[in-house]
N, C-alpha and C positions, 0 to 999 in steps of 0.2 A: 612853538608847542607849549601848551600851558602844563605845567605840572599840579597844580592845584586841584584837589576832590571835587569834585561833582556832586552837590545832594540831592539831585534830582535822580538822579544813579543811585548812588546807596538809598535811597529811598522805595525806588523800584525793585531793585535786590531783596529789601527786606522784604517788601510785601509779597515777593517772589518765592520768598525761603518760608514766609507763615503761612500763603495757602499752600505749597507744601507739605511742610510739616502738618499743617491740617489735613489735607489729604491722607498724607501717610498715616495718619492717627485713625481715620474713619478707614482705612485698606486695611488695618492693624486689626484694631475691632470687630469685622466684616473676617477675615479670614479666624478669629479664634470663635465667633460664633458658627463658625464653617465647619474649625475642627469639631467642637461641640455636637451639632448636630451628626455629624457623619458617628462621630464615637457611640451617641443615643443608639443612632439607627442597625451598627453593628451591636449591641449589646444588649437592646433591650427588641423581645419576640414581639411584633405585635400583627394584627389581623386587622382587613379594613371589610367593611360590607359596601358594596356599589349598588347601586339601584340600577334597575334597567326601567325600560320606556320612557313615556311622558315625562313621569313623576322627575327620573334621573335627569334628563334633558332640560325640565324646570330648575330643576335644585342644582346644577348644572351653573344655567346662566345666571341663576342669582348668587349663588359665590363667585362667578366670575363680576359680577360687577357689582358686590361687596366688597371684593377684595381691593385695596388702591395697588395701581400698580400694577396689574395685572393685563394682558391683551384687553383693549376694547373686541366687543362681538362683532364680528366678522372680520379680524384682524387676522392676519396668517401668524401661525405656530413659528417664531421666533424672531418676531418683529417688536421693537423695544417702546415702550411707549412714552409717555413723557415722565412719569415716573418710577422710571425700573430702577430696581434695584432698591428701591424704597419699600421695608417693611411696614406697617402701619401695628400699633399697639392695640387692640382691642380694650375697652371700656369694661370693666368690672359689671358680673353680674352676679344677683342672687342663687342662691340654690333652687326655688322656688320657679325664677325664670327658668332658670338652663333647663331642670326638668320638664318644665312643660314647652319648652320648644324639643325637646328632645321626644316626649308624646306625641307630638303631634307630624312629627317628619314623618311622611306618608311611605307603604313601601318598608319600615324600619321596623324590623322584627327585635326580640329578644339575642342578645348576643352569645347568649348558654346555653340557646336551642341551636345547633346546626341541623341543616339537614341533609339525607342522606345523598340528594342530588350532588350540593355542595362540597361534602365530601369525594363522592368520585369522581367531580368533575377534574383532577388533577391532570394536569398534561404537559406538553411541549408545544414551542409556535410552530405550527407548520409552514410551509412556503411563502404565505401572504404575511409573514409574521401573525398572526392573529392566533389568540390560543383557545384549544377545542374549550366548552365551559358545558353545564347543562343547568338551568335554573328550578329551583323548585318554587314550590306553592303553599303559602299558608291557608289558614283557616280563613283569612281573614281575603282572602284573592289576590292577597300582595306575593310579590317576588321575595324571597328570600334568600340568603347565604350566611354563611357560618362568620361568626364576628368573633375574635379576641383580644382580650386589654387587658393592659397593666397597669398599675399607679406607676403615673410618672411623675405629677405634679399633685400639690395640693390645693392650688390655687389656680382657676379656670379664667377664659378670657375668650370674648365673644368673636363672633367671627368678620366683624364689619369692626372700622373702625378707621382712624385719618391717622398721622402722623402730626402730632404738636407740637405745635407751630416753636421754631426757634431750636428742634432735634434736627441734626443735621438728617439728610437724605440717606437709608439705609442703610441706618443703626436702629436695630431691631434691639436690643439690650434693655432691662429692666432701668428706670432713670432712681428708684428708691429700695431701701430693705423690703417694702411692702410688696411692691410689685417681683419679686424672685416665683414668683410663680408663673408671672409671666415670662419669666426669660425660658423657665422650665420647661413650660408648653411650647415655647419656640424653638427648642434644639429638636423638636421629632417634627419639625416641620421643613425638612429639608427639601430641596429639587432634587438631590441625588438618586434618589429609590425611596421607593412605600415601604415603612414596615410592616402589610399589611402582604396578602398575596398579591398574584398576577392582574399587572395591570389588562384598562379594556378602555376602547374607544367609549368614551359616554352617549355618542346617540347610537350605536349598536345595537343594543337592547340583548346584551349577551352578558349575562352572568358570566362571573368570571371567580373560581374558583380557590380557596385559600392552596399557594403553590408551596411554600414554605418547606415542604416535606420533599420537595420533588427539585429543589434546589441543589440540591449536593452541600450546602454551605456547612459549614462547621460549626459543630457546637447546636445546631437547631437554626440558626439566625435566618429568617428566610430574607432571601436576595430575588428582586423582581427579576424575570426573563427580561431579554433588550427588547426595545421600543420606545417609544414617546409618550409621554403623559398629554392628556389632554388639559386645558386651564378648564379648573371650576372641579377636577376631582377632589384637588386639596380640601376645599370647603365640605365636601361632603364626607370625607374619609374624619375631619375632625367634628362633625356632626354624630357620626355612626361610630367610627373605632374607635378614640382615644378613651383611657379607662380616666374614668375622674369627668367623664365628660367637658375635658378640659380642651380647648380648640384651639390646635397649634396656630402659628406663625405661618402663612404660606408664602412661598417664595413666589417672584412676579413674573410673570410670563417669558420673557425675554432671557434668557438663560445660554450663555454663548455656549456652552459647555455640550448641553443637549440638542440645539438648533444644528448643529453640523454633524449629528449622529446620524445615521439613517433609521426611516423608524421602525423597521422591523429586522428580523433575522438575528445569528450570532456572530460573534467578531470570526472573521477567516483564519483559517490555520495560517501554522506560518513562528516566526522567532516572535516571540512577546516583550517588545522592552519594558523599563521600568512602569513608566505610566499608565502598559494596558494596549491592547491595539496589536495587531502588526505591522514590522517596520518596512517602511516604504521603500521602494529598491533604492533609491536616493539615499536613502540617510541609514544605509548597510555601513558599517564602519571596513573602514579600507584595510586587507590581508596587510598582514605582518609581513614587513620586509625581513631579511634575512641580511644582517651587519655584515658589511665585508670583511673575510678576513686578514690579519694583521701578515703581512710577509710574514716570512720563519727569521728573517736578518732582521727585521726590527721588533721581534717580541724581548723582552727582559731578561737581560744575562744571556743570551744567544751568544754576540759575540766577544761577551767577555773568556765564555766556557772556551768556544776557537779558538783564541788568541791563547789563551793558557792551555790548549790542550797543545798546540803546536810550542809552545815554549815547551812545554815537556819531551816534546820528542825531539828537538834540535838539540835543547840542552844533553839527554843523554847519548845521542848522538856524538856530540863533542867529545862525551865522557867515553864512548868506546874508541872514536880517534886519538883520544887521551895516553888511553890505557895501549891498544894495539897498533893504529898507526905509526905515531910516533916512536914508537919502539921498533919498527921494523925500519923507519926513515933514521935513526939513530938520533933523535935531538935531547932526546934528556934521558937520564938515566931511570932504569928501573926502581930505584927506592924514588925518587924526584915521581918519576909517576905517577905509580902509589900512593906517595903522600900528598901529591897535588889531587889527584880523585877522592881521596878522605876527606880531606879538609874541605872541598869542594861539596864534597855531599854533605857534614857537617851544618856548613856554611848552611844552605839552605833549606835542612831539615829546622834549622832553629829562628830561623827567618819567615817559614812558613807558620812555625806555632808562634810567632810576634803577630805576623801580618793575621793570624785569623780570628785572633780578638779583638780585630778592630772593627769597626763599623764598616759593612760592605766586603770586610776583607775574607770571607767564607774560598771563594771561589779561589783567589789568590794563595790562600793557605794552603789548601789544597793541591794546588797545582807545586808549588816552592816543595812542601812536604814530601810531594810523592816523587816528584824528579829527586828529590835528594834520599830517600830509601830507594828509590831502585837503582842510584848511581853505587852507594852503596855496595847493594848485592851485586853489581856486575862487577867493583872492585874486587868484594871475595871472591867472585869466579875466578878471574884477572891473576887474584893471586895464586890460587890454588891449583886450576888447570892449564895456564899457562906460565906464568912465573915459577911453579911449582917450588912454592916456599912454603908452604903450608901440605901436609898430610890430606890426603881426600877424605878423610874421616874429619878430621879436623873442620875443615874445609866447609864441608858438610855441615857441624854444627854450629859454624859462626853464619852460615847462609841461613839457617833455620833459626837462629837467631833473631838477625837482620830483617827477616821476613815476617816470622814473630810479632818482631815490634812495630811493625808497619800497618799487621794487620789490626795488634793492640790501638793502637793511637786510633784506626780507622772505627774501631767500633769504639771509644771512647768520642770521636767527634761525630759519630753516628753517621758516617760518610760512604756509602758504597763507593762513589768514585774512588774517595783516595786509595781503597783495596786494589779496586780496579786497573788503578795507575801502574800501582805497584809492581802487580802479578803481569800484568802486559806489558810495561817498560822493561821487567828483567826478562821475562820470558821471550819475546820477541828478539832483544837485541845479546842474548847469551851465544844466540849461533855464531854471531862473530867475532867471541869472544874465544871459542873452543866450539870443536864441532868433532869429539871424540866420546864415546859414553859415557863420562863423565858430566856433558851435557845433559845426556836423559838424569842424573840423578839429582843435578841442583833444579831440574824441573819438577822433576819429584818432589824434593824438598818446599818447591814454591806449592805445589797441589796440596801437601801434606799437611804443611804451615795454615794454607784457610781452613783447614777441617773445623778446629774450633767455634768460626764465625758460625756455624751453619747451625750450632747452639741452640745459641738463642735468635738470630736474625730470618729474615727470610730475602736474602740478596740475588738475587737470579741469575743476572750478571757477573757477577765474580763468579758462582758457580761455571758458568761458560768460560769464564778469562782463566781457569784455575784448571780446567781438562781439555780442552780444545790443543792450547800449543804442545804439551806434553804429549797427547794422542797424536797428531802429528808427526812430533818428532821420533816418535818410538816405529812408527808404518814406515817414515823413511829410512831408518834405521835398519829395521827386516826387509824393506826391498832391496837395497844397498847389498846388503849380506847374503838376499837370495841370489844376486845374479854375480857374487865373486865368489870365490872359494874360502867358505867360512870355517875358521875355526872350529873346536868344541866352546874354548872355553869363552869365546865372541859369541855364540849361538846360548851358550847356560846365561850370560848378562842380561843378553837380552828378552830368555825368559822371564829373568828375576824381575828384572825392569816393567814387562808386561805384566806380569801377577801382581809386583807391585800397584802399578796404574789402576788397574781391576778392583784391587784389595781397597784402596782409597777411595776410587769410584762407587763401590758397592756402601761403602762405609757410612762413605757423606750422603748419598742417596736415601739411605734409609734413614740417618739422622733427620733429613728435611723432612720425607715424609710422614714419618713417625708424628713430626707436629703440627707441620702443614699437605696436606691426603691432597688437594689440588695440586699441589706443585709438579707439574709435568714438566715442566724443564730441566728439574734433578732425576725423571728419571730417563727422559732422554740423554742429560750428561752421561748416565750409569749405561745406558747402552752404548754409546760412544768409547766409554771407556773401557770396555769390555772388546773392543775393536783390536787391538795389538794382540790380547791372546788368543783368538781367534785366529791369528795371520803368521804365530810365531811356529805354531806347530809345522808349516815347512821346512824351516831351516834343520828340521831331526831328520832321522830314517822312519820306515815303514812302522814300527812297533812304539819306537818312543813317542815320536807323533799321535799316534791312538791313544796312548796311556793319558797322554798330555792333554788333549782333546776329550777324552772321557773324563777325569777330574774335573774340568774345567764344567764340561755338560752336567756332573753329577752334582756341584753345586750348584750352580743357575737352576736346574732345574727344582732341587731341595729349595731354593727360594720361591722356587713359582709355587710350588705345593704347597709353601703352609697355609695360603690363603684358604686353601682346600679341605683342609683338618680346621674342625671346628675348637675345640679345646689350644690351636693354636696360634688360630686367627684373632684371638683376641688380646693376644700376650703381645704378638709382635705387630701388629697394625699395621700392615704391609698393604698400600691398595691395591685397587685393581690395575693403574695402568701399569703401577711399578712390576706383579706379578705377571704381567703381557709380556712386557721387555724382558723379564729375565725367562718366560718360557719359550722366544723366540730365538735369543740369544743362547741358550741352553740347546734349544733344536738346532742350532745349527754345527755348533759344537760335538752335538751326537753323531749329526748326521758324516763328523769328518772323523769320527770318531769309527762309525759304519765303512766309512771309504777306506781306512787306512788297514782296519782285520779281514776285509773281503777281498775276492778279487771278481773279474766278471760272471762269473758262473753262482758266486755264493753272495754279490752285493744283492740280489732280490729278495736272498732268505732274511736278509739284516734286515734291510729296510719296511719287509712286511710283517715284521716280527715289531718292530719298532710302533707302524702304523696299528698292527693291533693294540698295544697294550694302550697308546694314546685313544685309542677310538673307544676300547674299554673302558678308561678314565671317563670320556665325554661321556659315556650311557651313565656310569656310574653318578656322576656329581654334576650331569645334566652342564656341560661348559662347553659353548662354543668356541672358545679357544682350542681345547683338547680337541676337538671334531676336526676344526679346520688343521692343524697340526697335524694331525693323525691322515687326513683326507692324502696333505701333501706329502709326506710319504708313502702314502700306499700308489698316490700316482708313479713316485720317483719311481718303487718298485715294478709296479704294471710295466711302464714301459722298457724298463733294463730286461724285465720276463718275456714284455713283444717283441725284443730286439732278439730273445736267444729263442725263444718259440712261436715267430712269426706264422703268419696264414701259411706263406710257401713254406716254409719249411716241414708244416705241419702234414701240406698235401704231398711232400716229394718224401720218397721213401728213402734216400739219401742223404739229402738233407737233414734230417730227422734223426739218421742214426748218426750223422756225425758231430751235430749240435744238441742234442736232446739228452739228460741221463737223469741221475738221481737227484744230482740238484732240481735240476727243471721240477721231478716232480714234489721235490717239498715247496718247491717256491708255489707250484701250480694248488696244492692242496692248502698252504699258506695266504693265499692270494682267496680260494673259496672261503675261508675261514674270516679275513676281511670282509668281504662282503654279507656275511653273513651279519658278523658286529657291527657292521658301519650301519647296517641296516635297523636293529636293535638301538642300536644308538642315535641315531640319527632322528629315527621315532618319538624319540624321550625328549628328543632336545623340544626347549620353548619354542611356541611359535608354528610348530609341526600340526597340520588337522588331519584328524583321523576321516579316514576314508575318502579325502576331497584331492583333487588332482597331483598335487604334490604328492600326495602317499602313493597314488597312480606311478606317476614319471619314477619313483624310488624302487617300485618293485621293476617295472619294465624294462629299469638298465641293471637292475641285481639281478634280472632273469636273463638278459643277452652277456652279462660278465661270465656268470657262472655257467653256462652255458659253452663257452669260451675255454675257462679254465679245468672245466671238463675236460673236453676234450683232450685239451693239453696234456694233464696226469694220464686218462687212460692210455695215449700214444705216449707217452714219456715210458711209461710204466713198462708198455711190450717193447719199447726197445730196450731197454736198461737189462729185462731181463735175458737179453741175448741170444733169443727163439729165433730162428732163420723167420717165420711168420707173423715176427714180435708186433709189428708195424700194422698189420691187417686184423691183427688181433687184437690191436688198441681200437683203431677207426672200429669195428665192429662192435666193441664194450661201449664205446663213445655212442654210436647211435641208440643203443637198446639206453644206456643211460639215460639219453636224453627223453626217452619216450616213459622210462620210467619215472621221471622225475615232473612232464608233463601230466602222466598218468595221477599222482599222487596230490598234485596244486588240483586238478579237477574236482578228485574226490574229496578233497578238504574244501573245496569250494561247495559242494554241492548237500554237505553235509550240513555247515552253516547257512544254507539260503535262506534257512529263514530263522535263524537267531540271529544271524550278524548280514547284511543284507548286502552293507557298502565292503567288508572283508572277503565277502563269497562274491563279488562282483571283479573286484583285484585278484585273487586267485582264479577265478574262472577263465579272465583275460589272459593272465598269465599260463594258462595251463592249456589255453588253444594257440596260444602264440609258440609256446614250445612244441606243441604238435605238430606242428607249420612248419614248424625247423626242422624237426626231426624227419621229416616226411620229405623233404623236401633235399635231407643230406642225403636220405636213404636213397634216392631215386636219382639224383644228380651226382652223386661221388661215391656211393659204396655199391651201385647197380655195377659201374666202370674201374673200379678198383677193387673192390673185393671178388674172392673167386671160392669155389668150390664147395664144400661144407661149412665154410665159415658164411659167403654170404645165404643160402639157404636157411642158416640160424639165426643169419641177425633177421629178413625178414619174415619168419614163422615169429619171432618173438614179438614185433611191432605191430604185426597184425592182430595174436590176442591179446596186446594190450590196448590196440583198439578198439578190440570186440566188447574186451570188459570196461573199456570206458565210457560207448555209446549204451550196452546195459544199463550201467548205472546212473548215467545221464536220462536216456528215456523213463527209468522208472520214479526215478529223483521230480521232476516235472509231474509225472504221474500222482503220486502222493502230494506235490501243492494244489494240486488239479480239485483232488480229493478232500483238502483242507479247507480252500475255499468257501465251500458252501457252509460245511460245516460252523465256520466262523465267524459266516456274515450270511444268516440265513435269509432276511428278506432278499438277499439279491439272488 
C-alpha cells in the first residue's frame, strides 16, 4: 500500500469544494433575497387589479411566456422547467415607454378610482376554495377593480427580459449601483403572497376583490386567503399595481413550497408548529416520561443521618448502663461513674464542634454534639434523683442549664435536629434513670428550656419532641395514682406539674402563633398539653375537683374569647385554630366542671344553662364554633332530661310522681328556652337561607322539641305541686297548651301571608302539625286518662280554639281572594 498523495484526488476534492462553495454562495444570495422580499411584502400595503375575460387570459399568456423560467403553456402548475429558479433582469426602459404600455393595457382602469362593486365584493373562500368577487363596469365597457400603490422603487424595469449570459442561474440581484432599482422592484416580486388582494384563477373571468381589510393581518398588511397563483398573474399584477409602474421580479413557476399546498381552503385546526401547518400525527412529539424515582437508601446523606442517628441512641444507651446498671451490678464506684459520664459527654460535645467545621462534617457534628448534651443532662438526673448529691432544686437548675446550652448551640448552628436530639435523648431515656416525680420536673425543665427557640425560629419538631414525652409522662403519673391510694400531697404535685405543662404549653403556643398564624402544630402541641389537667382533677374529691376544672375552663375559655372582642383581637393575635383548641379544650373542662357541682336530678339544669349562653354567644358574634359547642350540650342535657322525664314515665302516673319534681321543671322550661335561641341563633349563623328547606327542617324539630318539653313542665309542675289530681292536671294544661300554641303559629302565619310569604308558609306548617298533635293526644291519651270535669275542659277548650282558628283561617284566604283582583286587574 502506497502512502504517497494522489493529485488526481486532491484535485477532484478541490473542484468538489469550489462548486460548492459556489453553490453555497448562489443558496446564500437566493435566501437573503427571499428574506427581502417576504420583509417588502409584510411591510409595505399594496393592491393588484386583475383583469377578467379575454383581455386577462391574453395578458395572462404573454407574461407567462415573457417571463424566462416560468411553466411553458400547458404545463401543469408545479412542474419545473429547464430554467427554474432562474430570475431574469428586465432591460431598462424610458418613462415615455412604460407609460404608454401602461395606456394602452386593455381592461386597466385608473387606480384612484375604485369602484363600488369592488369594494363590496370582500369575502371569504367558500368550499371550492374560490372567493365570492363581483366585477364592475366602466365607462369605457372594461372590467374594473380597485388598485393601490406605493413607491417602492425609483427605478423601473420591464417585464420580459433573459438572464446575461455569465450570471449564474437565479441570482436575481442588481450586478451595479445603477441597477438598485432593480433589485427594488424585485423584493415585491415574491411567490409567497400578492401584496395586492384575494387571489383568482385568470381564466375565471371573476373579479376578485381588494381582501386586505378582511384579512385579520395586523397593522393593515393584507395577507392573501390560501390557494394557488396561477403563472402569468405576476406579469400582470406588475403591469397594473406596482406604484412607480415599476415591474417586479417574478418568481418561476416551479415553486416546491406552493406545488404541495393544496389549492384551495384553510389550513385544519389542530396544534400549529413552528413553520405553520398542523402537526401530523407522526411527528407529535413523544409524552414526557416521568424519571424514576431515586430509593430513599440511595438519596444524599440518607444513610449518613441513620448511622448517626443510631450512634446516638446506643451511645446514650451505654451512658445510662453507665450511670445505673453498673451501679446496681457494683463494678465502679459512684464518683467513677459520674465522672466517667462527664468527661464522656465532654469528650464529645467538643469533638462534635471540631468535626462540624469540617467539610461534610455538618451531620457528624451533630450527632457527636447532641449525644454528648443529652449524656450530659441524664448525668444531672443520675446525680440528682438517684445518687441524691445534689438538692432537686439544684438539680433542677444545672439541668436547665445543660439544656440551655444545647438548645443555645442548636440555634447558633441553626440546627433543629441537634434540639431535637437533645430533648428526645434526655427525655426518652430519664425514665430509667428515675421514675419518681421528680422525673416529671427535669421534663419540665427540658419543655421549659425550648421556650426561648420558639422566638425567633419556626421548628415544628422540637415543638413535638419538647411536649409529647412530658404529656406522657404526667397521664401515666395520674393513672398510677388513680388506681392506688393517693396521697394529698402526691395528688397537689401532680397538679402543679399539670398546670405546670399547661402554663408552658399555652405559653409557647402563643409565642409561635403570634409570629407564625399557620402554625397548627403549636397549637395542637397546646391542646396536647392541656391533656394532664384535664385528667388531674380525679385524683381530688367532689368540690375541689370542680374548683379545679372551672379555673382551668375559665381560662381556656378567656383565651378562646379574645378573638371575639374586637379592640382585643388585635393586641393579641391569637388565630383562629389556636382559639378552636382552647374553646374545646375549655368546654370540656366546664363541662367536668358541670359533672362535679351536680348530681342527676340538677346535671340537666347545668348543662342547659351552659348550652344556652354558648348558643347566645353563637347568635351574637354569628360563630359556628359557639353553635356547635352550645348544640353539644344542650344534647348532653336533653338526654340526662329524657332519661329523668321519659315518654313512660310521662304517661304513668307513678312513675311520674316518683321521678318528676322541681328540677324536671326548670330543666324542662330551660331546655324550651334553648330551643328557642338555638333557633335565633342558628338563623344568624352564615350560610343559613331564609325561607328555603333548611329554615323548614329548624322549625319542624323546634316545634316537635318544644312540644315535648311542654309537656314535660306542665306534668312536672302538677305533680311537684302535691295535688292528689296533680298528674291529670298537668296532661290537661299540656293539651290545651299545645292547641294554644298551634293556634298562635297559625295566626302569625296567616297574618303575614302576604308580606312575608316563605315565613307565613313555615308557620302555617307548623301550626297544622301542632294541631295534629294536639288533636291527636287529645283523643288518644287524655279521652282514656283524663276523667271528669277536668277532661270536659280540656275538650270545650280545644274545640274553640279550633273554632277561632278555622274563622280566622277562612276569612284570612277571603281578603287574599279580595286582593287579587284588585292588584292585577287585567286578570
Amino acid at each position: 500500500m502506497t502512502t504517497s498523495l494522489d493529485p488526481a484526488l486532491i484535485s477532484r476534492l478541490s473542484g468538489e469544494f469550489t462548486a460548492l462553495g459556489t453553490r453555497m454562495g448562489v443558496l446564500g444570495r437566493d435566501l437573503a433575497l427571499l428574506r427581502e422580499q417576504v420583509a417588502a411584502d409584510l411591510t409595505v400595503p399594496r393592491s393588484v387589479s386583475w383583469k377578467t375575460g379575454a383581455s386577462a387570459e391574453a395578458e395572462v399568456e404573454a407574461g407567462r411566456s415573457a417571463v424566462p423560467g416560468t411553466a411553458e403553456a400547458g404545463a401543469p402548475v408545479g412542474t419545473r422547467p429547464e430554467s427554474a429558479g432562474a430570475m431574469s433582469r428586465p432591460p431598462a426602459e424610458t418613462a415615455s415607454e412604460r407609460s404608454g404600455a401602461l395606456a394602452g393595457a386593455q381592461g386597466v382602469t385608473d387606480a384612484s378610482a375604485p369602484t363600488e362593486a369592488g369594494r363590496s365584493a370582500v369575502g371569504v373562500p367558500d368550499a371550492a376554495g374560490e372567493m365570492p368577487g363581483a366585477s364592475g363596469s366602466t365607462p369605457g365597457g372594461g372590467d374594473r377593480t380597485s388598485v393601490g400603490a406605493e413607491a417602492v422603487s425609483s427605478k423601473s424595469a420591464g417585464a420580459s427580459g433573459s438572464t446575461p449570459a455569465g450570471e449564474p442561474a437565479g441570482v436575481g440581484g442588481p450586478r451595479s449601483a445603477d441597477e438598485a432599482g432593480d433589485a427594488g422592484a424585485a423584493e415585491g416580486a415574491s411567490g409567497f403572497g400578492s401584496t395586492g388582494s384575494a387571489r383568482a384563477e385568470g381564466s375565471s373571468g371573476t373579479a376578485m376583490p381588494d381582501t386586505s381589510a378582511a384579512t385579520g393581518a395586523p397593522g393593515g398588511v393584507p395577507v392573501p386567503p390560501p390557494g394557488q397563483w396561477n403563472p402569468g398573474q405576476w406579469q400582470a399584477a406588475g403591469q397594473q399595481g406596482w406604484p412607480g409602474g415599476a415591474v417586479p421580479y417574478p418568481l418561476p413557476g416551479y415553486a416546491p413550497g406552493y406545488a404541495g399546498r393544496p389549492p384551495q381552503g384553510w389550513p385544519p385546526r389542530g396544534p400549529v408548529p413552528h413553520g405553520g401547518g398542523a402537526v401530523p400525527p407522526g411527528m407529535r412529539p413523544p409524552p414526557v416520561r416521568k424519571q424514576p424515582g431515586v430509593p430513599w437508601w440511595q438519596r444524599d446523606g440518607v444513610i449518613s443521618r441513620v448511622l448517626a442517628i443510631a450512634g446516638v441512641g446506643v451511645t446514650l444507651i451505654g451512658v445510662v448502663m453507665l450511670l445505673v446498671l453498673a451501679a446496681q451490678a457494683g463494678l465502679y464506684g459512684p464518683v467513677a461513674r459520674v465522672a466517667t459520664g462527664a468527661v464522656l459527654s465532654a469528650g464529645l460535645v467538643v469533638a462534635g464542634m471540631r468535626v462540624f467545621g469540617r467539610t461534610g462534617g455538618r451531620v457528624g457534628g451533630i450527632a457527636l454534639a447532641g449525644t454528648g448534651i443529652a449524656g450530659a443532662y441524664l448525668n444531672v438526673v443520675a446525680v440528682t434523683a438517684y445518687y441524691e448529691w445534689l438538692h432537686p432544686v439544684l438539680g433542677l437548675a444545672v439541668a436547665l442549664a445543660v439544656a440551655a446550652g444545647g438548645v443555645a448551640l442548636a440555634v447558633q448552628w441553626k440546627s433543629q435536629p441537634l434540639a431535637v436530639l437533645v430533648v428526645l435523648g434526655a427525655a426518652l431515656l430519664s425514665p430509667f434513670v428515675t421514675s419518681e416525680l421528680v422525673l416529671l420536673a427535669f421534663l419540665i425543665v427540658l419543655q421549659f428550656a425550648c421556650l426561648p427557640v420558639q422566638l425567633g425560629r419556626e421548628w415544628p419538631f422540637l415543638h413535638v419532641a419538647r411536649t409529647v414525652p412530658v404529656v406522657l409522662a404526667a397521664l401515666v403519673s395520674i393513672a398510677v395514682a388513680t388506681f392506688d391510694t393517693v396521697e394529698q400531697d402526691r395528688a397537689l404535685w401532680l397538679l402543679a406539674a399539670a398546670s405546670a405543662i399547661a402554663v408552658v404549653g399555652l405559653a409557647g403556643t402563643l409565642i409561635m402563633v403570634r409570629a407564625h398564624a399557620q402554625d397548627v402544630t403549636a397549637t395542637a402541641m397546646f391542646a396536647v398539653a392541656t391533656l394532664p389537667l384535664l385528667a388531674v382533677p380525679v385524683l381530688f374529691d367532689r368540690y375541689p375537683a370542680a374548683l379545679i376544672a372551672g379555673v382551668a375552663a375559665a381560662v381556656l375559655l378567656a383565651v378562646a374569647a379574645v378573638p371575639l372582642i374586637p379592640k382585643l383581637r388585635d393586641i393579641a393575635r391569637i388565630p383562629g385554630h389556636t382559639a378552636i383548641a382552647a374553646a374545646v379544650t375549655g368546654s370540656f373542662a366546664l363541662l367536668e366542671a358541670c359533672i362535679g357541682v351536680t348530681n342527676a336530678q340538677t346535671l340537666p339544669i347545668a348543662t342547659l344553662l351552659v348550652a344556652l349562653a354558648f348558643l347566645a354567644v353563637a347568635g351574637q358574634v354569628r360563630s359556628v364554633v359557639a353553635a356547635g359547642i352550645g348544640v353539644v350540650f344542650a344534647l348532653l342535657g336533653g338526654l340526662v332530661l329524657l332519661d329523668a322525664a321519659s315518654p313512660e314515665t310521662l304517661a304513668s302516673q307513678r312513675f311520674a310522681e316518683e321521678q318528676l319534681g322541681v328540677s324536671t321543671v326548670l330543666a324542662a322550661l330551660l331546655g324550651i328556652a334553648v330551643v328557642a335561641v338555638a333557633v335565633w341563633g342558628v338563623r344568624r349563623l352564615p350560610g343559613m337561607a331564609k325561607g328555603g328547606t333548611e329554615e323548614s327542617v329548624l322549625w319542624l324539630a323546634a316545634s316537635l322539641l318544644t312540644l315535648y318539653l311542654v309537656t314535660a313542665a306542665f306534668v312536672s309542675i302538677g305533680v311537684a305541686t302535691g295535688v292528689e289530681d296533680g298528674f291529670i292536671i298537668g296532661h290537661s294544661v299540656a293539651t290545651i297548651g299545645w292547641m294554644a300554641a298551634a293556634t298562635a303559629a297559625l295566626f302569625y302565619g296567616l297574618r303575614n301571608l302576604a308580606r312575608k310569604p316563605s315565613v307565613a308558609k313555615v308557620a302555617l306548617a307548623a301550626g297544622l302539625l301542632v294541631t295534629a298533635a294536639a288533636l291527636a293526644k287529645l283523643f288518644l291519651f287524655d279521652l282514656a286518662t283524663l276523667d271528669g270535669l277536668v277532661r270536659v275542659a280540656v275538650f270545650l277548650a280545644v274545640g274553640i280554639l279550633l273554632l277561632l282558628t278555622g274563622t280566622r283561617y277562612a276569612r284570612a284566604f277571603a281578603e287574599a281572594g279580595e286582593r287579587e283582583p284588585e292588584q292585577n286587574p287585567a286578570a
